[in-house]
N, C-alpha and C positions, 0 to 999 in steps of 0.2 A: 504493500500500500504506500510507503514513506516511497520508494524506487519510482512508482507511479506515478507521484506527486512531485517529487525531484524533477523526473522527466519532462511534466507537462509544465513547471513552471520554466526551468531550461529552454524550452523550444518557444514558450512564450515571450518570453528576452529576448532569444533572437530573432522572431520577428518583428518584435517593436524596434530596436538596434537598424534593422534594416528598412523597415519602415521610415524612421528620423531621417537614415542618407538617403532616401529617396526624395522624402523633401525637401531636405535642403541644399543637394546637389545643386551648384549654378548652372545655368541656362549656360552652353559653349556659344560664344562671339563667332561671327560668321568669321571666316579664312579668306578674306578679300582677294586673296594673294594667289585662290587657287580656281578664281572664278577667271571666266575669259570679259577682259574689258575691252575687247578690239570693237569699242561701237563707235557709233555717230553721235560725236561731238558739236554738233551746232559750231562747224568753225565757217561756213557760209551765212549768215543772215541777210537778205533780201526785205525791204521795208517800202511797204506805201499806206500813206496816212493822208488824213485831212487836218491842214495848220491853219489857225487863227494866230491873233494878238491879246496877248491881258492888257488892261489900261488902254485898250486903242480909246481914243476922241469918236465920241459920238459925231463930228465934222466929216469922218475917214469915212466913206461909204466903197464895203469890199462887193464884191459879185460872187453869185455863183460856189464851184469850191474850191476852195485853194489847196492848194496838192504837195505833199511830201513828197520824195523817192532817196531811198538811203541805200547803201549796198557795205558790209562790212567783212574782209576776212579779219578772224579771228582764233588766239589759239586757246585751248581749254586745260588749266591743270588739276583736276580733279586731288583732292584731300589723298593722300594712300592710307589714312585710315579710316574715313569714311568717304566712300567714293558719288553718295549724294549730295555732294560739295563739293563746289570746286569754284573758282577763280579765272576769268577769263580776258586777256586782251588783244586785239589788233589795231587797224586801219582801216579805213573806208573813207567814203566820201555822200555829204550829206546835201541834197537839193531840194530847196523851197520857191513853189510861185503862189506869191499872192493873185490874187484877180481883183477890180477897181473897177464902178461904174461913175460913168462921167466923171472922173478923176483923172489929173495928169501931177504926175511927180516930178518935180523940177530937180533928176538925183546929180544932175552938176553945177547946182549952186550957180543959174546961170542970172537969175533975176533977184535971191538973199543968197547971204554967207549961210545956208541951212539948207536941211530938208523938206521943202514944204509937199504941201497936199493939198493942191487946188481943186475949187468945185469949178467947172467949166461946162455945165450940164445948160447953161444957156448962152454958149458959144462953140464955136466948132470945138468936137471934141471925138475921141476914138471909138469905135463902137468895141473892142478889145482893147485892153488894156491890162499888164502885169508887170509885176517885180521880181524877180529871180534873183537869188544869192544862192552859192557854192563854197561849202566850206571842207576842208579835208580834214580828217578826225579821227580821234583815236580813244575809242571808245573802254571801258572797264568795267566788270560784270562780275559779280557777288553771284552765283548760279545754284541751287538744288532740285536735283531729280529725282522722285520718289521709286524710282524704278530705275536701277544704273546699268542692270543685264540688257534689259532692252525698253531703250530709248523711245524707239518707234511705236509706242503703248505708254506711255507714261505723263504723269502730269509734272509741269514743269513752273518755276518761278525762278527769275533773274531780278537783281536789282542794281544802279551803277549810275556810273556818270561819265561824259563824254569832255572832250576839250577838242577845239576845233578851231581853226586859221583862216579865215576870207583867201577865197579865190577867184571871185568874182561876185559882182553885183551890177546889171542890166535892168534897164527897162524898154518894154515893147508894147510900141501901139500898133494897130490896127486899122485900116479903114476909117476914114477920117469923114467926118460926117455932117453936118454944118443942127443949131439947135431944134430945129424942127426933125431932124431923122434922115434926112435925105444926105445921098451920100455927096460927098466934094470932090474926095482923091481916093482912089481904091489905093492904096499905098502902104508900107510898113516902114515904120521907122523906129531906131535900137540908139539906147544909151547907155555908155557902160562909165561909173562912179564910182570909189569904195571911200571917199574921203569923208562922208558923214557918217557911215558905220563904223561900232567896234569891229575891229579887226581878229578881237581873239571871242569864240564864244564856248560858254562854260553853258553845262546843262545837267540836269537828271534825268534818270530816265527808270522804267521796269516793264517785265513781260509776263503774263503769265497766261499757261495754254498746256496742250496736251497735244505730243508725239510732236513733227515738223511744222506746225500751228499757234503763233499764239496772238496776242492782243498784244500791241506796245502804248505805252506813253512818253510822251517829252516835255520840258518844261526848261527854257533857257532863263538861266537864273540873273545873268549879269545883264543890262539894258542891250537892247538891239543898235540902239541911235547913241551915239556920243553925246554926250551930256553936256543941254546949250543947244545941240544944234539939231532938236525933234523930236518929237514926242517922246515921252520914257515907257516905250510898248517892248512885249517882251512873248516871246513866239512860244508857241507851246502846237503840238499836236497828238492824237490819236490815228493809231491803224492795226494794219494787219503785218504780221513778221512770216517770212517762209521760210526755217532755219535745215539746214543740212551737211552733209559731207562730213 
């Protein structure tokens, strides 16, 4: 009886004994090292957005939609120890056209030492009318992917900021029209300026989407116009990103 009793409390020990490391055993950390990460890294980005101005002057009358197009290679260095992180930077190059109804831009200071922004909606005036600037840039990206095996399935969030250098800034009219509608001169005429704009522009920016897809934003943080010489507006846009390779 006592042999019995010995027994069954012995074998009850050890299964409580074994019972305890079962639960307290920690969870094994994945082996990042043994997983295959030859994916796609979003080192191509392709960007087209719709950009307005904050601060624009209720005077400023835009048209229509004014259009982004950005294009950036970039390189991706993923965390090695956790690989839904990573840090990203390259180059690209970033282009905005406003559109303007009965508006002409005087962008070389030909009649003030500034930028102005004439209403000439009852004088001849262009029936097209925009402002393009080019900036070349080099953008930087805070990146996590919830899914690192594969990319192509997974939802994604970037955030960053860009720096970028004037490479051009034009303006183009269009068919010149007299105030009643009626056309004058079917003609095109281009001006190209950069002495009233900053030359350097600083921005934020973030994306977020799932697989090759996602949303972006922008918002240039430092003034568009040199300060003195034009409105203190300041460009921001929304679009779509096509990211790959």
């Amino acid at each position: 009886m006592k042999k019995s009793l010995l027994l069954s409390l012995l074998t009850f020990s050890v299964f409580i004994v074994s019972a305890q490391d079962t639960a307290v055993a920690p969870k094994p950390k994945k082996d990042w090292s043994k997983v295959n990460m030859n994916r796609s890294n979003d080192h191509l980005l392709i960007q087209l957005g719709i950009n307005s101005w904050a601060n624009m002057p209720d005077s400023i009358q835009t048209k229509g939609l004014s259009r982004t197009f950005n294009i950036y290679f970039m390189m991706d260095f993923p965390f090695k120890t956790n690989p839904h992180f990573s840090v990203a930077a390259g180059v690209g190059v970033g282009s905005d056209n406003m559109y303007f109804k009965d508006t002409y831009i005087d962008i070389s200071g030909k009649t003030q030492n500034a930028l102005t922004f004439q209403d000439v909606a009852d004088t001849n005036h262009f029936k097209k009318f925009k402002l393009n600037t080019t900036f070349a840039e080099i953008p930087v990206e805070f990146r996590y992917i919830g899914n690192p095996e594969n990319p192509g399935r997974s939802f994604k969030l970037a955030v960053g900021a860009k720096i970028g250098t004037m490479l051009n800034a034009s303006t183009k009219g269009k068919n010149l029209l007299n105030k009643s509608g009626g056309t004058v001169n079917a003609f095109v005429q281009k001006e190209k300026a950069k002495r009233f704009f900053n030359k350097t522009r600083f921005a934020v920016m973030g994306r977020l989407g799932y697989g090759s897809f996602s949303v972006f934003a922008t918002y240039q943080v430092n003034s568009f116009v040199k300060e003195g010489f034009g409105p203190d507006v300041k460009p921001f846009t929304i679009g779509l990103t096509i990211s790959g390779l």
